[in-house]
Structures are given as structure tokens and as C-alpha cells.
C-alpha positions as MATLAB code, in Angstrom:
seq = 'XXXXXXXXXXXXXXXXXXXXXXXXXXXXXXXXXXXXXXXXXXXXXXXXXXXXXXXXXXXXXXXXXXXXXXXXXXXXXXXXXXXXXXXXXXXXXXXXXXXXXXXXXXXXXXXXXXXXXXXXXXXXXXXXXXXXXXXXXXXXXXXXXXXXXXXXXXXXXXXXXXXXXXXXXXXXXXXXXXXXXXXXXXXXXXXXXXXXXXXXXXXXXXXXXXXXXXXXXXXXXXXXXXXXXXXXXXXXXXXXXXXXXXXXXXXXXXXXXXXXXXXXXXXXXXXXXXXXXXXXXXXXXXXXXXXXXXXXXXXXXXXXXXXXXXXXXXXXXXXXXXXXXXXXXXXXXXXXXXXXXXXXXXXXXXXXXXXXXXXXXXXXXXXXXXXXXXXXXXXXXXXXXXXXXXXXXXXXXXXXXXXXXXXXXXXXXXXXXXXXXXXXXXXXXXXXXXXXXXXXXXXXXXXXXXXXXXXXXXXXXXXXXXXXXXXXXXXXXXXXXXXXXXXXXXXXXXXXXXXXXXXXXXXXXXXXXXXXXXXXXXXXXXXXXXXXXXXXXXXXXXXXXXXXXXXXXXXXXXX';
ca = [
     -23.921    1.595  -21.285;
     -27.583    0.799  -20.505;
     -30.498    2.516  -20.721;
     -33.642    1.881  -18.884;
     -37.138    3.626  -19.925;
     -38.596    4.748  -16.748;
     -42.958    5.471  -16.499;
     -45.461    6.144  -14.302;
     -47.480    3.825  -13.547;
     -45.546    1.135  -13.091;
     -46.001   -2.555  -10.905;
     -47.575   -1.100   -8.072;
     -47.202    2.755   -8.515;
     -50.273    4.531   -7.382;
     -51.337    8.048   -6.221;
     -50.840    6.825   -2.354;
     -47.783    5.949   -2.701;
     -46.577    9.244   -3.774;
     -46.853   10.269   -0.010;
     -44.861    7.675    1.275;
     -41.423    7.549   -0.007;
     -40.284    5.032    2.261;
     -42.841    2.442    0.719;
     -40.793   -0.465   -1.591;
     -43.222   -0.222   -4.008;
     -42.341    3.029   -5.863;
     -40.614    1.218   -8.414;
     -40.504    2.611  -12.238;
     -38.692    0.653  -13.817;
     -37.581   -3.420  -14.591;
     -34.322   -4.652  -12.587;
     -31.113   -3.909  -14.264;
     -27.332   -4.532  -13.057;
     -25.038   -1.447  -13.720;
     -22.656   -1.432  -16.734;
     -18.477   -2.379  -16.101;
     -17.366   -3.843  -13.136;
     -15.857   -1.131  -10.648;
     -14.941    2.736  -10.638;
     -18.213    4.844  -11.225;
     -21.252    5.329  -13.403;
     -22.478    8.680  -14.919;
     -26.439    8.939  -15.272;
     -28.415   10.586  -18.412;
     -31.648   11.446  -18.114;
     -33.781   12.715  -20.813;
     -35.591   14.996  -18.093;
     -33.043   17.295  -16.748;
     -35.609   18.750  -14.322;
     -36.168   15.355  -12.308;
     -34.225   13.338   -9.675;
     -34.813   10.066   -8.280;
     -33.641    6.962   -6.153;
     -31.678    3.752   -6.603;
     -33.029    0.820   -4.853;
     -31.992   -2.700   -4.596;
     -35.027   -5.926   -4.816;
     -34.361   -8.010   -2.364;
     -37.771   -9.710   -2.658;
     -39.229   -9.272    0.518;
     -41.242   -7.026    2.506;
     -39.440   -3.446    2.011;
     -36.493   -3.157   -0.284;
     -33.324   -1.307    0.403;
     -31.992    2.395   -0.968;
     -28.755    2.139   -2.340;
     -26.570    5.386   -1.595;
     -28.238    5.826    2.003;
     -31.671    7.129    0.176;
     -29.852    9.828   -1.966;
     -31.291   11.124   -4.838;
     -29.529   11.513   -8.529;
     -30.493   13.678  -11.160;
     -29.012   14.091  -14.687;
     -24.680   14.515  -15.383;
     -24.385   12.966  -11.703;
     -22.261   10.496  -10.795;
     -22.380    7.096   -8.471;
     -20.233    5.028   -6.959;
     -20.348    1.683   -9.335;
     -22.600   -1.522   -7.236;
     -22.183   -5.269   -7.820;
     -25.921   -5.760   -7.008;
     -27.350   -7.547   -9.548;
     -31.172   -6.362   -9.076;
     -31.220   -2.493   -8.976;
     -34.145   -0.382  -10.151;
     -34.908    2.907  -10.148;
     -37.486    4.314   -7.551;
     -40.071    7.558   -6.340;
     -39.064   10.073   -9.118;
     -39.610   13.590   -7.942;
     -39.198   17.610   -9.524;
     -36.104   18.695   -8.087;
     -36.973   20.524   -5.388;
     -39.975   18.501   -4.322;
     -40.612   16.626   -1.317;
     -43.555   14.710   -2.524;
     -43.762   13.842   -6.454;
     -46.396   16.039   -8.307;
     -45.411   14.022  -11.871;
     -48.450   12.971  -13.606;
     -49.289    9.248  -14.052;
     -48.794    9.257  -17.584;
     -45.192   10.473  -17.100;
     -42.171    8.729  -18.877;
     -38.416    9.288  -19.085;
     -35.181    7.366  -19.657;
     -32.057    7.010  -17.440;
     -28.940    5.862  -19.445;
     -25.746    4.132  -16.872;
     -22.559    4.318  -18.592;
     -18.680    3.650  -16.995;
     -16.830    6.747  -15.880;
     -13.383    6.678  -14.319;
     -13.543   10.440  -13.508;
     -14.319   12.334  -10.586;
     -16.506   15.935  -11.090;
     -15.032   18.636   -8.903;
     -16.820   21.907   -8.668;
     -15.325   24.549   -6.544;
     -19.003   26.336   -5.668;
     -21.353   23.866   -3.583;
     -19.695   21.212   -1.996;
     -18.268   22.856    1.028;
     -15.234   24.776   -0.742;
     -14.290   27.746    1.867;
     -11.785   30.425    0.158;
     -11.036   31.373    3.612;
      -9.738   27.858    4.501;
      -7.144   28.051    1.491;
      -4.364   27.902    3.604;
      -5.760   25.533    6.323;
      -5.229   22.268    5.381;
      -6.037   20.166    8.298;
      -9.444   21.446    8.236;
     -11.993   18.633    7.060;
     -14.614   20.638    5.130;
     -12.473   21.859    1.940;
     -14.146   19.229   -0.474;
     -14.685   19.464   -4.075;
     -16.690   16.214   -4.742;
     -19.089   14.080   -4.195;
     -18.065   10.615   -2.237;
     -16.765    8.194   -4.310;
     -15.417    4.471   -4.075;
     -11.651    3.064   -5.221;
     -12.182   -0.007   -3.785;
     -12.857   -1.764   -6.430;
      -9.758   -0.161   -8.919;
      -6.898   -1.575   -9.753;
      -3.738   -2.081   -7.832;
      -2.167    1.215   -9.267;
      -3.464    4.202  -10.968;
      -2.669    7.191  -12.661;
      -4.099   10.356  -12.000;
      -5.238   12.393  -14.765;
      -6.754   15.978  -13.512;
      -8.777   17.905  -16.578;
      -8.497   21.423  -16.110;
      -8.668   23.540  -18.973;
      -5.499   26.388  -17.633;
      -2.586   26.158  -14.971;
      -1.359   23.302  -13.405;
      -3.175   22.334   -9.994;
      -2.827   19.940   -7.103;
      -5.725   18.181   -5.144;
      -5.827   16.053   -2.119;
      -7.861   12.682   -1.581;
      -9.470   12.282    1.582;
     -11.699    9.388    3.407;
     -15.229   10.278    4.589;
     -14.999    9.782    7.916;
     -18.392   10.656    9.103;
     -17.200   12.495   12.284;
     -15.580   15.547   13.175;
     -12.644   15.191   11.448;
     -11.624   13.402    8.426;
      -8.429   11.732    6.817;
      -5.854   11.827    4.212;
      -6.188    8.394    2.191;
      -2.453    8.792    2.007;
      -0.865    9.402    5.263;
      -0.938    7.075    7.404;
      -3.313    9.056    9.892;
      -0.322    9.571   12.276;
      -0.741   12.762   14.463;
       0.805   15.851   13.111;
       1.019   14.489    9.386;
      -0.625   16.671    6.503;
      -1.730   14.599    3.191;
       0.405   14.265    0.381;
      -1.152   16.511   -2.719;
      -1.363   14.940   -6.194;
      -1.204   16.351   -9.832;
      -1.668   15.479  -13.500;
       0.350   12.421  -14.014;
       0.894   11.371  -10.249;
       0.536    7.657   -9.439;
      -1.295    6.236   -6.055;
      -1.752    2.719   -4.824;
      -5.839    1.598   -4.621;
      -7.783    2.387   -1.547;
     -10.219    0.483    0.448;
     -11.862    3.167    2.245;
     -15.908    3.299    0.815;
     -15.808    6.973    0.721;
     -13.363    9.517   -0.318;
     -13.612   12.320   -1.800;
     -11.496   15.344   -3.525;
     -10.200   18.364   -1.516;
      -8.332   21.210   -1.326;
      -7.396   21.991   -4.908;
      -4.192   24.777   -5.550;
      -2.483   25.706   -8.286;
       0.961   23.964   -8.528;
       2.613   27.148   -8.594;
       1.543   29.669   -5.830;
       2.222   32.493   -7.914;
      -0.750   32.017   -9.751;
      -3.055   33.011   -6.445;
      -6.307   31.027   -5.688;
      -8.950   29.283   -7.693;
     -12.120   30.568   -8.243;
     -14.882   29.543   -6.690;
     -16.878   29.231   -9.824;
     -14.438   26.574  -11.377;
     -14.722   22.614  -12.081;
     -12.607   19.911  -13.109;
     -12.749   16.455  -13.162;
     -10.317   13.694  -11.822;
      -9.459   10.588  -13.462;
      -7.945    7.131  -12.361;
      -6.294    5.664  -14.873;
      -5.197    1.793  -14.881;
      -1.519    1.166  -15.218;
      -2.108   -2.752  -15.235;
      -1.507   -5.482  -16.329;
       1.816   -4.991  -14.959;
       4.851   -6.434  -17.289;
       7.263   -6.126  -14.853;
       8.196   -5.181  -11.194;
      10.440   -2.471   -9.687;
      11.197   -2.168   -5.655;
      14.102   -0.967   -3.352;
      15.899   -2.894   -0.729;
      17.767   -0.866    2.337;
      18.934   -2.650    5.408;
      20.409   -1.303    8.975;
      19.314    2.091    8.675;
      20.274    2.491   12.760;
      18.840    5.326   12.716;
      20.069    7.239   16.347;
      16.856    8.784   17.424;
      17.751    9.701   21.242;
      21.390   11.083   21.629;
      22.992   10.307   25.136;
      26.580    8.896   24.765;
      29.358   10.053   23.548;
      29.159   10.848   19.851;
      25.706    9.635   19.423;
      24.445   13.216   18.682;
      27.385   13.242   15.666;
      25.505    9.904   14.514;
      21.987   11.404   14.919;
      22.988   14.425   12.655;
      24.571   12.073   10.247;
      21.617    9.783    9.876;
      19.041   13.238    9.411;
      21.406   14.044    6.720;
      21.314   11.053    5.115;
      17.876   10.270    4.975;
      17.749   13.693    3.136;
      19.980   12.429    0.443;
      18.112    9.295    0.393;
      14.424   10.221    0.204;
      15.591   13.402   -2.074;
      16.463   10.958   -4.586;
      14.306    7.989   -4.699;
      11.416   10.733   -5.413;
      13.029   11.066   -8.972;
      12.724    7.610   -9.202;
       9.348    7.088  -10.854;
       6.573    4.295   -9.870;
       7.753    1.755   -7.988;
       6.203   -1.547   -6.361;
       6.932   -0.945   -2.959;
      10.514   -0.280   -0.508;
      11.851   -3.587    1.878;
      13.623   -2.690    5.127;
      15.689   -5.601    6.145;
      16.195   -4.933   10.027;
      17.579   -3.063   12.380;
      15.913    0.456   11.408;
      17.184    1.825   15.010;
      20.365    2.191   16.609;
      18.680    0.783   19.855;
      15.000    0.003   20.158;
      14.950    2.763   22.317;
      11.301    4.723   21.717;
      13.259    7.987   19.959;
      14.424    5.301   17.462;
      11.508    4.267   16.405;
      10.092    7.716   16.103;
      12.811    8.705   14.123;
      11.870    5.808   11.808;
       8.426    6.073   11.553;
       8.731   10.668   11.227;
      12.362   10.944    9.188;
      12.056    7.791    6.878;
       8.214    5.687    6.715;
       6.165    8.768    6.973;
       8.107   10.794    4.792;
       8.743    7.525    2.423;
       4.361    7.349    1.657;
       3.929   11.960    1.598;
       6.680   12.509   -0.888;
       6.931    9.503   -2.854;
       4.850    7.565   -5.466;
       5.419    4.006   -3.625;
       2.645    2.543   -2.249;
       4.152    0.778    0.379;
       7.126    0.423    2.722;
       7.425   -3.481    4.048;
       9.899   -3.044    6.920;
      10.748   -5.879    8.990;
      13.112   -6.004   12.064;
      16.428   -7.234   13.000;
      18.553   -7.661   16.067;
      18.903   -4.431   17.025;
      15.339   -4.067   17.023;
      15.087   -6.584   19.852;
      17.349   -5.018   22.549;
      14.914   -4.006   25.114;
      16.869   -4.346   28.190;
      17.358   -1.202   29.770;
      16.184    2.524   29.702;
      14.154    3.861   27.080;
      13.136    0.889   25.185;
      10.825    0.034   23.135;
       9.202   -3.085   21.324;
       9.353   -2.152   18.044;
       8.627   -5.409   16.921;
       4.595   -4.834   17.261;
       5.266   -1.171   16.221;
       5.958   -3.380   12.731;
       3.398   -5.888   13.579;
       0.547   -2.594   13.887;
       1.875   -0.805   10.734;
       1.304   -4.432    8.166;
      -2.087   -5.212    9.292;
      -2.768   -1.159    8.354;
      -1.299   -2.198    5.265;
      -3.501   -4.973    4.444;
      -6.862   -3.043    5.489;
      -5.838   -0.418    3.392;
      -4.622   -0.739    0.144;
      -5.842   -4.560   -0.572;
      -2.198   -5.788   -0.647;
      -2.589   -9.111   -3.754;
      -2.811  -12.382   -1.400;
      -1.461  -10.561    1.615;
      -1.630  -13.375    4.645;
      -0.517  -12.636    7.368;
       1.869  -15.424   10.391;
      -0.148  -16.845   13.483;
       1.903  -14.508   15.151;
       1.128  -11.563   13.533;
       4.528  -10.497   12.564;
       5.349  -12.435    9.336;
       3.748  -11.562    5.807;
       3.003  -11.812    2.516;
       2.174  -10.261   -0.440;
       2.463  -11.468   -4.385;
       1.570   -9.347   -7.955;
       0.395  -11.024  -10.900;
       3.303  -10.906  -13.517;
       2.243  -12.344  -17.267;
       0.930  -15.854  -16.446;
       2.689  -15.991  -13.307;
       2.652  -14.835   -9.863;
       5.169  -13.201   -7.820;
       5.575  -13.648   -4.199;
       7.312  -11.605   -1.410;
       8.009  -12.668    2.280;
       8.902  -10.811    5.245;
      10.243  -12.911    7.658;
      12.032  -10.447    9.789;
      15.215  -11.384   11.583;
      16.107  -14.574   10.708;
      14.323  -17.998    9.237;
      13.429  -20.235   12.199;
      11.381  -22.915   13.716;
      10.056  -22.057   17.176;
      11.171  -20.034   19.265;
      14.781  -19.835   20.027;
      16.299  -17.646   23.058;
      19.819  -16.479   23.717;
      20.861  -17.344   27.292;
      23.009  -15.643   28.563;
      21.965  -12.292   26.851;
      24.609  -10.957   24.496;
      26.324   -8.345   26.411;
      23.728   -7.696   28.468;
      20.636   -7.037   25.655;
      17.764   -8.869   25.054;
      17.602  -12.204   24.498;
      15.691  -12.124   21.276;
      18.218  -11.253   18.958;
      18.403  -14.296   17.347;
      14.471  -15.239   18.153;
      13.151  -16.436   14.611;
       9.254  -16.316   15.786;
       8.596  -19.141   13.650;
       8.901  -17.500   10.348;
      10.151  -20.790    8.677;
       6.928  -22.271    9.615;
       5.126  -19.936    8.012;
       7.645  -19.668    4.829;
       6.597  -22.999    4.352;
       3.028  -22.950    4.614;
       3.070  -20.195    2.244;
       5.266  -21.980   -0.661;
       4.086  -25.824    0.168;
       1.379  -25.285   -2.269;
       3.288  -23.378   -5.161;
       3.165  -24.700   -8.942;
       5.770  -23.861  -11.935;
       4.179  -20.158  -11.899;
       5.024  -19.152   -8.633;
       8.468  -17.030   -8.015;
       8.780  -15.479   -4.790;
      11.798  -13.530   -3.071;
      12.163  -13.470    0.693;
      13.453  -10.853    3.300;
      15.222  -10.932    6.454;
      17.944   -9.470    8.310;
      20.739  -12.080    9.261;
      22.532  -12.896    5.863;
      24.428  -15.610    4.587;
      28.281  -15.025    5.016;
      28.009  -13.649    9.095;
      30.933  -13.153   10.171;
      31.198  -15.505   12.977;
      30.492  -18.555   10.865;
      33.104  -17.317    8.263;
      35.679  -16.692   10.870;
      34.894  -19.614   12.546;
      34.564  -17.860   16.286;
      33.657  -19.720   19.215;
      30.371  -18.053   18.863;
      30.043  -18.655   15.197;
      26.361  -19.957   15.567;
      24.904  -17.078   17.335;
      22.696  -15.466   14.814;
      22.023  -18.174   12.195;
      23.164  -22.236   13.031;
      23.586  -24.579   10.369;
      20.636  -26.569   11.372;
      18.451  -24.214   10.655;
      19.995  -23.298    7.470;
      19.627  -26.759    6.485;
      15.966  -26.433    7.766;
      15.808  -23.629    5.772;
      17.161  -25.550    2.700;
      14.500  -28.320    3.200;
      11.347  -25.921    3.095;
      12.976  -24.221   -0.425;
      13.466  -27.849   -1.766;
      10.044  -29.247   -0.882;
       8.047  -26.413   -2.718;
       7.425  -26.420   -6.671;
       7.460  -22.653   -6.503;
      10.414  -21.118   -8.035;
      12.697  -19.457   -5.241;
      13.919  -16.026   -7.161;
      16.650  -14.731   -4.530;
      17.032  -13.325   -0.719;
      17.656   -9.562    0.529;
      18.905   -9.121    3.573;
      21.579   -7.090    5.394;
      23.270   -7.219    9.189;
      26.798   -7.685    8.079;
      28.546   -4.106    7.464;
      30.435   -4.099    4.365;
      29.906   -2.974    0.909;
      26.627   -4.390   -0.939;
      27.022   -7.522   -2.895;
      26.368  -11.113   -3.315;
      25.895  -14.320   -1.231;
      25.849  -17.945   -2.432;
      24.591  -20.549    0.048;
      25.409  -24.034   -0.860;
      23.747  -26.812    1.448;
      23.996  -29.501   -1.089;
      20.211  -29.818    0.278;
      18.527  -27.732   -2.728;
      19.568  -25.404   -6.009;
      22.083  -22.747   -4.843;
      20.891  -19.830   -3.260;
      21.007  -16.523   -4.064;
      21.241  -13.667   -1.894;
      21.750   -9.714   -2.138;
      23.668   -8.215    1.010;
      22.987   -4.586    1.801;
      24.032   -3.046    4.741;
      24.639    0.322    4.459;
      27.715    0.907    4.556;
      28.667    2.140    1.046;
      32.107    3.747   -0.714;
      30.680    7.069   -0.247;
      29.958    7.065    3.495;
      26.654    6.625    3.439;
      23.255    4.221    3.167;
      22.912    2.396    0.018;
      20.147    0.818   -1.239;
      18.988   -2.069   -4.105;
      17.320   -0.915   -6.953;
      15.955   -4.046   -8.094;
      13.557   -5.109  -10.930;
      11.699   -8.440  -12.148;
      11.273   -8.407  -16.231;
       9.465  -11.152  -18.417;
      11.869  -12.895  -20.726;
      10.192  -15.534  -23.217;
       7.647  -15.211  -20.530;
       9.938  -16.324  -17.909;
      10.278  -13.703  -14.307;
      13.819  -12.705  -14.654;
      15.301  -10.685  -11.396;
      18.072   -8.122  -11.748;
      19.242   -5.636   -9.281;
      21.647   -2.808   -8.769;
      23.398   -1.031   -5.504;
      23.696    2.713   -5.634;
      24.415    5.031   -3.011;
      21.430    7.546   -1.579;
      22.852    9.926   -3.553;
      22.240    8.237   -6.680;
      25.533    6.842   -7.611;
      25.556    3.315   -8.707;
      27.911    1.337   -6.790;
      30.269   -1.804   -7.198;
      29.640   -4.895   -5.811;
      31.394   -7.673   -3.963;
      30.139  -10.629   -6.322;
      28.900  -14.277   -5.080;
      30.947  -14.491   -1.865;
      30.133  -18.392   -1.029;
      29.055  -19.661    1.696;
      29.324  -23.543    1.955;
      27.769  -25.440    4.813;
      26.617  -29.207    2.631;
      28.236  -32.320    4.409;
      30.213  -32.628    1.165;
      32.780  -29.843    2.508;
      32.322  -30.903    6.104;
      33.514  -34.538    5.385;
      36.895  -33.140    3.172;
];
């Protein structure tokens, strides 16, 4: 906390002046810089009857208002500022226009560090008619305030002295209609509420705010319009370990024409229900991987079904910040009726991402479509890397076109390239984990088919190989999924680099329907550890097929 001892006169404060607020000179106090280092400040004034401006020296002609020229007053609360010359400016009665305080007049402003948010039901906008209207943009509690500058996760902590209630956070949008902070702002989609003990990913929007509040139960009516509450953010960091799913060839059927495709399309709603019922009860988690091929086709009502049955629903009903989908070879069959290229669909959805919740080191390819993210872990750092389909130099092309699709399917859009610009610079403390679709064992290199190179060649896995072996980072393990069988692990020896790990998920489980990886990263003597278990979307942990190898080094070639 700081407190600053505010008088009239002071450098430059004279009777004219009072007449002209927008003069620089109006200044009552020496420069100060505000207490902590994000999150918001509460003010204390020892005259409760008084309100006045925040301005920032810039040492020149006219100085600048911080807050766009509001004025505070005593118990408020601002949005914390990094400036490092703020004073405080033109004090006023409240009520006043033009200050009528004498020139002897003196007062002191303590700044302290609040994480909470004050939410009073009867002047900011709060309609009791509105109650059950919640697209409308005007049901706010609160004044603006900034997350930007909070850490990476927080808990909410709502202090309400009675019944459980709920709240939503929305973005000042300074038009006619503002946004959920936590919905994507996709057409049709209502904001997720929170309550006491909830946990939400850090915005980068400058202004939200808090609307909307309900009891949890809505047997207990409506609140009062004389009520308040505050909102808290608490830190859950330093993090001392990492938790995040893995799911893989969803194919979800989102446009039923042929035969038995509407049986599919009612299987996949179903199981998506199972699914997102039960990775709700799951608790805070990191963020969810999609390996590829999330539709059945690329046809358009695939994606939608994606992006309204599974993402959407994925950031509204669940506490993970963030689903990191990539795409596979189904995603890339655009020949034909009704397709779509859900490849920029992806592309669209990351850079959102990035410009919203300040994703840790999150780079993104030349192209647009690769990514990556890390967390800080102990003394370490952990990195993640979509790199969609397949890891690949250039830009490799089918020809002919697998039975008649696109020729993309096995198109690795550079990602190797940028895999190893990414890891080239890595030291002992960097672990990262990668994700694609194609995996290790494909079938048509294990069976040895005339077309056993079509999704992943040798070369390139030996290219792939080279960029692991030529970085000091610490490669953790792959997820990826394409070949249908029950989850489990893949070995790749190249005799190039360490064995590699990989975790195959497909979904195709023993109980008829998608699995997933639950998979966490612990410390051990300070050491990032990664374990991970298959379970069904219904909850049940599954068995695995264990380290199925897959040996492509000269060695074997040459016995």
C-alpha cells in the first residue's frame, strides 16, 4: 500500500485553473507508481465527500487522464497501471462540475492491491425485468475491470453473505452489444455462468465486467436489487504439475445422406453426451488435444457439428481453458459436394486462441496452421506442438487422389520445419510433447502393402528422427490417433535418436465408443515425469495394447 498526501496549492494549482479541467497543471500531489504488479487497486481517502482524477506525467505540454478522464472517490476500485509517473489531479465535491475546495485544502489517498471485484445490484445498469434475458448487454453489476495482467488460471471466489449464486463475465465492447469472455462469440451461444470455487483461464480483453448474477438454485427467486457482493480471482500458480486430455478421430457425421449415415450421426450425438457429461466431473485441467479427423467428411455439417456438439460445448460447460484441435486426413477430403476446408476453420479458431487468453510462448507456423504453446513447470518449461496431420518437409501431394478425395491427405504443410525451429534452441529444461494424426504402427507399413508409404514414408520418419536428435530439449512422448484399434502404445526405433514414445488413440474403445487420454506431467526430484491413462467417455478406465514396435533403423533393414 501507498499513501500519498494530497493539498491545495500545489506546483502550479491556482484559482484559474479550477475552471479548466482539461489544463495538465491541476496536479496535487508528487508522482507515485501504484502498489503490486497486476489485478486492481482499492482507493482510501480520508475525505469521503471528494472525488478526483488519475493522470499520467509525460513531461510535455498537456499530460494524459488515465481511465478516459474518470473520476474516483473513496472504497472505489481501478484497474491496476504499469505507469510509473501517476499523480493525482483537479479534486472536486462530488457532485461538482467545477472545484469550490478552498486553497488551504488537504487530504490523503491510500492505493492498496485488491483481487476482488465490487458488485452492487442498484446502479450499474441491473434491470429486474431482464432476469431472464440473458443475451441482453446491459445486466452489469460492476465497474470495468482488467485480467490481463492475472495469472494463467484463477479461481473464483464470490463473497456473498446467504445462498449460493452464479455470475457471468462479460467484455466491454463499447457498441451495441457486448460479449461473453467465455464463449467463443459464435452466433447463437449464451456465456457460461460461474460460481464460488469455479476456475477460468486469464483474459486479454481491457474491459470486462460482472453480469447477470442468479442464485444457483432457482427456487430461491431473484436477487434484490439492493444487494452487493464482491468477486475474487484467486491464483492457482505456480503450477506443480500438468493435467490434459487427448481424443483422436472423433468423425463426427454432421450431414446424413447415405445409407446408415443417419445411424452414425445419432451415435456420435450420443456419444459426445457421454463424453462431455463426464469430463465436467473432471476438475481443472490444462487444456483438451484433438488429433485429426474431427469429421466424417469435411463436408460443412461436419464441421458444424464439431465446432456446436463438441468445441463450443467443450469451453460453456467445462473448466478447460482451451481445446487445441488439429486436423487429419479426413479433414482434407474436399473433392466433391458439400465440402469444406476445415483446415483454416482450425487455422481461425488458434489465432483466437492466442489473442485471447495469452497462451505461454504461443508461436504460431509461417503458414498459419502449426502451433505452440509451453507452461512453466518447477524450473523447467513444458512445450506442446500441434502439427496436425503428419510431420513433414514441404509440401507433399498425393497423385492420383486416393479413391477419388483430395489430394492432401498426406500434405504435411511443413510442420517439421517448424518442429524444428521451435526445439533447435531448447536447453536441459525444456520437455515438450507433440501432436498429430498419422501414428506410428499404420497399417500399411506394418502389413507391408504395396501402398505402405502412403500416409507417413520412412524418409520422413527418419527426417523426423534427425530434428528430435539435433535439439537439447527433452522430447517427452507423441499423441496421435488414425489407426482404429484399441488405445495403446507405439515405439519407433530409427536407430537415428532415443526411442520414441507414442500414445495411440483412436476411438475405438471395448465399450463401443470414443475414448480418450487422461494424461498428466508430475515433478519427480524435480524432474517432468509424463503418465497417462485411456478410459472410455463414460469414465471407465480402459486396457491398453502396450509398446507395439515399430522398427524402421537400417540395422533391421540390412538383417
Amino acid at each position: 500500500m501507498i499513501t500519498k498526501n494530497c493539498k491545495i496549492p500545489h506546483d502550479g494549482f491556482s484559482d484559474w485553473d479550477r475552471s479548466h479541467p482539461s489544463r495538465a497543471d491541476l496536479r496535487v500531489c508528487t508522482d507515485f507508481s501504484m502498489p503490486g504488479s497486476q489485478g486492481s487497486i482499492k482507493i482510501t481517502c480520508t475525505k469521503k465527500d471528494i472525488k478526483f482524477r488519475f493522470r499520467e506525467d509525460i513531461k510535455g505540454p498537456t499530460d494524459k487522464d488515465l481511465y478516459d478522464g474518470k473520476y474516483f472517490s473513496d472504497g472505489d476500485i481501478v484497474p491496476y497501471s504499469n505507469i510509473g509517473k501517476i499523480y493525482i489531479s483537479d479534486p472536486k465535491k462530488k457532485g461538482e462540475s467545477i472545484s469550490s475546495l478552498p486553497t488551504s485544502y488537504s487530504f490523503d489517498v491510500s492505493l492498496e492491491h485488491f483481487s476482488g471485484i465490487i458488485c452492487d445490484l442498484s446502479n450499474k445498469g441491473y434491470h429486474i425485468e431482464d432476469i431472464n434475458n440473458p443475451a441482453k448487454a446491459d445486466l452489469r453489476v460492476s465497474d470495468d475491470f482488467n485480467m490481463a495482467f492475472m495469472p494463467d488460471v484463477m479461481k473464483i471466489k464470490i463473497n456473498y453473505n446467504g445462498k449460493s449464486i452464479k455470475i457471468r463475465i462479460r467484455e466491454n465492447h463499447m457498441g451495441t452489444t457486448d460479449y461473453d469472455a467465455y464463449n467463443q462469440h459464435l452466433d447463437g451461444d449464451i456465456g457460461r455462468y460461474f460460481t464460488d470455487g469455479d476456475y477460468i483461464p486469464r483474459s486479454s480483453y481491457d474491459k470486462l465486467y460482472i453480469s447477470d448474477p442468479k442464485f444457483v438454485d432457482p427456487a430461491n427467486g431473484t436477487l434484490s436489487t439492493s444487494e452487493k457482493f464482491t468477486v475474487e480471482f484467486e491464483s492457482v500458480t505456480p503450477k506443480n504439475n500438468l493435467r490434459f486430455l487427448v481424443s483422436s478421430d472423433l468423425h463426427l457425421c454432421g450431414s446424413p445422406k447415405d445409407k446408415g449415415e443417419d445411424t452414425k450421426h445419432d451415435t456420435d450425438v450420443n456419444n459426445l453426451n457421454k463424453l462431455l457429461g463426464h469430463i465436467t466431473q473432471l476438475g481443472l485441467l490444462d487444456f483438451y488435444a484433438v488429433c485429426g479427423d474431427l469429421s466424417y467428411g469435411s463436408r460443412a455439417g461436419d464441421e458444424s457439428m464439431f465446432i456446436d456438439d463438441f468445441f463450443n460445448r467443450v469451453n460453456r460447460e467445462t473448466v478447460i481453458p482451451c481445446v487445441c484441435e488439429g486436423w487429419g486426413n479426413h479433414d482434407v477430403w474436399r473433392m466433391g459436394g458439400n465440402r469444406t476446408n476445415i483446415q483454416n476453420g482450425i487455422r481461425d479458431r488458434n489465432q483466437s486462441y492466442s489473442q485471447r487468453l495469452l497462451m505461454r510462448n504461443y508461436s504460431l507456423s509461417d503458414n498459419k496452421y502449426h502451433y505452440h504453446w509451453s507452461y512453466a513447470l518447477g524450473d523447467n518449461e513444458i512445450h506442446f506442438l500441434m502439427l496436425n496431420d503428419v510431420p513433414g518437409y514441404g509440401e507433399i501431394k498425393q497423385d492420383p487422389p486416393h479413391d477419388g478425395f483430395e489430394i492432401d491427405e498426406k500434405n504435411p504443410y511443413n510442420s517439421l520445419k517448424f518442429l524444428s525451429a521451435v526445439i533447435e534452441n531448447f536447453t536441459e529444461k525444456d520437455f515438450y510433447v507433440l501432436f498429430y494424426h498419422i501414428n506410428f504402427a499404420q497399417k500399411e507399413i506394418e502389413d507391408n502393402t504395396p501402398d505402405k508409404e502412403r500416409w507417413w514414408s520412412k524418409e520422413s520418419m527418419k527426417q523426423f528422427a534427425e530434428v528430435i536428435k539435433a535439439s537439447k530439449g527433452k522430447y517427452m512422448a507423441s499423441f496421435f490417433g488414425h489407426y482404429h484399434t484399441i488405445a495403446g502404445t507405439e515405439i519407433l526405433k530409427t536407430g537415428i535418436c532415443q526411442d520414441l514414445t507414442g500414445y495411440r488413440c483412436a476411438c475405438s474403445d471395448q465399450h463401443g465408443a470414443a475414448h480418450y487420454w487422461l494424461a498428466e506431467i508430475d515433478l519427480e526430484n524435480n524432474i517432468p515425469v509424463l503418465t497417462a491413462s485411456a478410459y472410455s467417455n463414460a469414465g471407465i478406465k480402459e486396457d491398453i495394447e502396450k509398446d507395439r514396435y515399430v522398427d524402421i533403423s537400417d540395422s533391421k533393414k540390412d538383417s
